[in-house]
N, C-alpha and C positions, 0 to 999 in steps of 0.2 A: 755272559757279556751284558744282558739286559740288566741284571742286576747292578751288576757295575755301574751302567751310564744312571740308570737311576739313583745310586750313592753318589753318585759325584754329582749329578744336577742338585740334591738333596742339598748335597755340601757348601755347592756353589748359592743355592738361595740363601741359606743361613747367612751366610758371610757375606752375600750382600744386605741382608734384615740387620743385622748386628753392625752396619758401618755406616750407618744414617743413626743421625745426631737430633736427639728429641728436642723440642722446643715449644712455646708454647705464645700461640696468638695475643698482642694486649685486648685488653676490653673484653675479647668475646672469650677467654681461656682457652680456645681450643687448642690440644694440641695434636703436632704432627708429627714425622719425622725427616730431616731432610739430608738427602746422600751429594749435596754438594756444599762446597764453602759461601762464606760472606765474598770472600777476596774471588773466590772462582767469576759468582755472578757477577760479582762487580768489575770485573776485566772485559768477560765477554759484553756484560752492559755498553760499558763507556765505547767497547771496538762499536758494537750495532749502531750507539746513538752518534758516535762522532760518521761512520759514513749518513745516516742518514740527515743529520746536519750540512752535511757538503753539500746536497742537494736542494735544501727546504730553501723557503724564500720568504723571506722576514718582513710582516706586516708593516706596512708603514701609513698605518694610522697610529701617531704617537701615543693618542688619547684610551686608544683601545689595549696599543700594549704596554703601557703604564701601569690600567688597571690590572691585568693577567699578571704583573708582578707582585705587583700590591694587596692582591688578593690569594696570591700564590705563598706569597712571604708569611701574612698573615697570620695564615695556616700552616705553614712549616715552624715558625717562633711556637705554635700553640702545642704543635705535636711533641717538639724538641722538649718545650718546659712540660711537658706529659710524663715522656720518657724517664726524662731527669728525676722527675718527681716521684717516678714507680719503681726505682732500681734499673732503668734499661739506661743508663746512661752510657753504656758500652755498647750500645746502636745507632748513638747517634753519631761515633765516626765517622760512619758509611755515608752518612749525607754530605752530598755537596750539590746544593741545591740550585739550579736554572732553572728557569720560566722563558719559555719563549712561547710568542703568536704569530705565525708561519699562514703566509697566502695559500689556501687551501677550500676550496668549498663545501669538504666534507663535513658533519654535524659530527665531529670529532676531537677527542682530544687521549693526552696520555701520558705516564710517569713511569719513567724507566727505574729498575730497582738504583738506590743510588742518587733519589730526586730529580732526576731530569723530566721536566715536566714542559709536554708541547700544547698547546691549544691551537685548532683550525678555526681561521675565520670562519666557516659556516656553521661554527657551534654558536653562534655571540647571538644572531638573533632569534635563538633559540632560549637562549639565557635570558636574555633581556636585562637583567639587573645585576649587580654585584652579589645580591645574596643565592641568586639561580648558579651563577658563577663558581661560587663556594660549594655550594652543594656539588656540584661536576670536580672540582679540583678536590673537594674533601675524598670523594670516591676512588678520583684516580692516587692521588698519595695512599689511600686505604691499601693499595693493593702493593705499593711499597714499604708499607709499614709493615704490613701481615708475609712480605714476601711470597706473593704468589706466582712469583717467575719461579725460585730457588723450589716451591715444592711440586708447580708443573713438569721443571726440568729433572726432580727427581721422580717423579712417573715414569717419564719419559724415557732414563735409566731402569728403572725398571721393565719396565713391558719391550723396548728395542730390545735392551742385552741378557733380559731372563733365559732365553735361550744361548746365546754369548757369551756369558759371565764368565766363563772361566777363563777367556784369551780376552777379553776386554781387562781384568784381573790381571794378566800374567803381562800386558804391553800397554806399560803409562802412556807410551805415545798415540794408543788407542783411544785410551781414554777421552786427552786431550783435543783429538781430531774427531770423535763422538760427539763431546759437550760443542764444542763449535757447532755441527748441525744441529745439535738440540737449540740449543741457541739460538740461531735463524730462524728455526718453528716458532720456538717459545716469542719469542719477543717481534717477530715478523715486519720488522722494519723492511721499507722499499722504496722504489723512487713511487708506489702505488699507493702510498701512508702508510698508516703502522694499524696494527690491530693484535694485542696481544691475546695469546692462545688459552685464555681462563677459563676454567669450568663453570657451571651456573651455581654450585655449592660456591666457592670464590669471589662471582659477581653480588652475589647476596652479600655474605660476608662484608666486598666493601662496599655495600650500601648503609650496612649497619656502623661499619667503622666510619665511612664517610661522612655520613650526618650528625657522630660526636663529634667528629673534629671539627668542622662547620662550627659546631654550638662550642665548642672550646675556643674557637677564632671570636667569639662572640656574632657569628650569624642567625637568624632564626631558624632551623631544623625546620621548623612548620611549614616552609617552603619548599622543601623538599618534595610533597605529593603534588601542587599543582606545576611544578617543572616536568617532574615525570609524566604525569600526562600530557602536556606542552610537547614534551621530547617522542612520545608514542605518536601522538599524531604527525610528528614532523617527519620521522622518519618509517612512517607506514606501519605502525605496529610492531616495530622490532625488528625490520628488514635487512636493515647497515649491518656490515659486517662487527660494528664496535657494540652493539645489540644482540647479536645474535645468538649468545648462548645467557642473554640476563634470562631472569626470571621472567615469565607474560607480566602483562602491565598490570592486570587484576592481585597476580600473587605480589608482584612487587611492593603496589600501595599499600596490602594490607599486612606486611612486614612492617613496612616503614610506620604505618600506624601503630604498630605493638611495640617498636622501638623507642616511639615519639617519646614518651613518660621518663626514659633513662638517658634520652637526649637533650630532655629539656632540663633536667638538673645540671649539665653541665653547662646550659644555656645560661639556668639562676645563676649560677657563679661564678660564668664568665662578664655578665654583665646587670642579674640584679632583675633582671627577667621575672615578669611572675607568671604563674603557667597557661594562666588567661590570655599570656599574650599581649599583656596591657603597655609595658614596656618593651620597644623591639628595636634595633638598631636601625640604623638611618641607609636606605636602599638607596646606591646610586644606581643611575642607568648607563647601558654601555650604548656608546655610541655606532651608531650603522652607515654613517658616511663614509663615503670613500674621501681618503686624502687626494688634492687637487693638486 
């Protein structure tokens, strides 16, 4: 009998290794493999973000949420002509891109797989400029571009139904009422904010992807390191829950510094940049009044 249930667990891991679909990160190559669809995530996506939308309460300082589009667009036109331009033109279906800035005081912000992208008023005067702005919004699309929902929630099949697998296998409607909680974790929307469930390999990642996109919107990258310090002091050293598995602030910068050199090429031709830094695009600042 022991031997048995050991062949059949045997059986069962294979067949779950063998039905995750390899793929491979843009920019940094890495590859993965992921045991759910594009269309999967992007159902239970759209269900998470439309209720947390019922709830959220929409900025009304126009000026403020202008620029969160404008700076959101930017960078989605920059990733899309990326795409297009790499062969991934068959990912950019998946987008259908929003930008909203939601009454919130959390030093927050987030991109559901799919482009739905939120910013909390309590991120802006942390940002302070447009280009601080980019750096946060390049980060959070990073993590929809790289899909780090689709390969958290295939962990997450994993390690739950590793012991499972075989009646998870044998009852689609399992499955389906599975990936629903997985989904809940993963993408952790609530009337509390949202804080998606990323590992610190992940948060790295989109720091790396975030700061080309930035330089491909034609932002300066180079601000990248004094935001994140800006960001470590504001939020105690990494305390917020949307911090809490980054990199320390030591490792962070000095990623981003070893990054800089491959970020700023995309900066030269995005806009002619020389790496001196001598030519840099024009910083606006976000405004921090309250609409009256």
């Amino acid at each position: 009998m022991r031997h048995f249930r050991f062949l059949l667990l045997w059986m069962v891991a294979a067949v779950l290794v063998s039905c995750g679909t390899k793929s491979t990160v843009p920019i940094t190559g890495r590859q993965r493999t992921l045991m759910v669809s594009d269309e999967q995530v992007l159902s239970l996506s759209n269900q998470q973000y439309s209720e947390y939308m019922k709830t959220a309460k929409p900025s009304t300082n126009k000026a403020n949420t202008e620029m969160v589009k404008r700076v959101g667009q930017r960078l989605a036109t920059a990733v899309v002509n990326y795409l297009n331009a790499n062969g991934l033109g068959s990912e950019v279906a998946q987008y259908k891109w929003e930008f909203n800035l939601v009454q919130d005081q959390q030093v927050n912000a987030f991109c559901m797989p799919g482009g739905k992208i939120v910013v909390y008023e309590g991120l802006l005067p942390v940002t302070k400029d447009e280009t601080s702005l980019a750096i946060v919004l390049g980060h959070e699309i990073a993590h929809a571009v790289a899909k780090h929902s689709a390969e958290q929630m295939s962990t997450a099949i994993k390690q739950q139904y590793g012991a499972q697998a075989l009646n998870v296998l044998m009852a689609g409607a399992g499955v389906s009422s599975g990936l629903q909680n997985i989904a809940g974790t993963v993408f952790g929307l609530g009337a509390q904010g949202a804080s998606a469930k990323y590992s610190r390999d992940h948060e790295s990642e989109a720091d790396h992807l975030g700061i080309i996109f930035a330089a491909m919107a034609g932002y300066d990258p180079q601000v990248a390191v004094s935001f994140w310090q800006r960001m470590s002091q504001a939020t105690g050293g990494g305390s917020t829950s949307w911090l809490s598995t980054h990199p320390s602030d030591a490792t962070r910068i000095q990623q981003i510094q070893g990054w800089m050199p491959e970020a700023m090429q995309y900066y030269q031709q995005s806009t002619g940049a020389t790496l001196n830094g001598k030519k840099v695009t024009k910083t606006l600042h976000i405004s921090t009044k309250k609409k009256k």
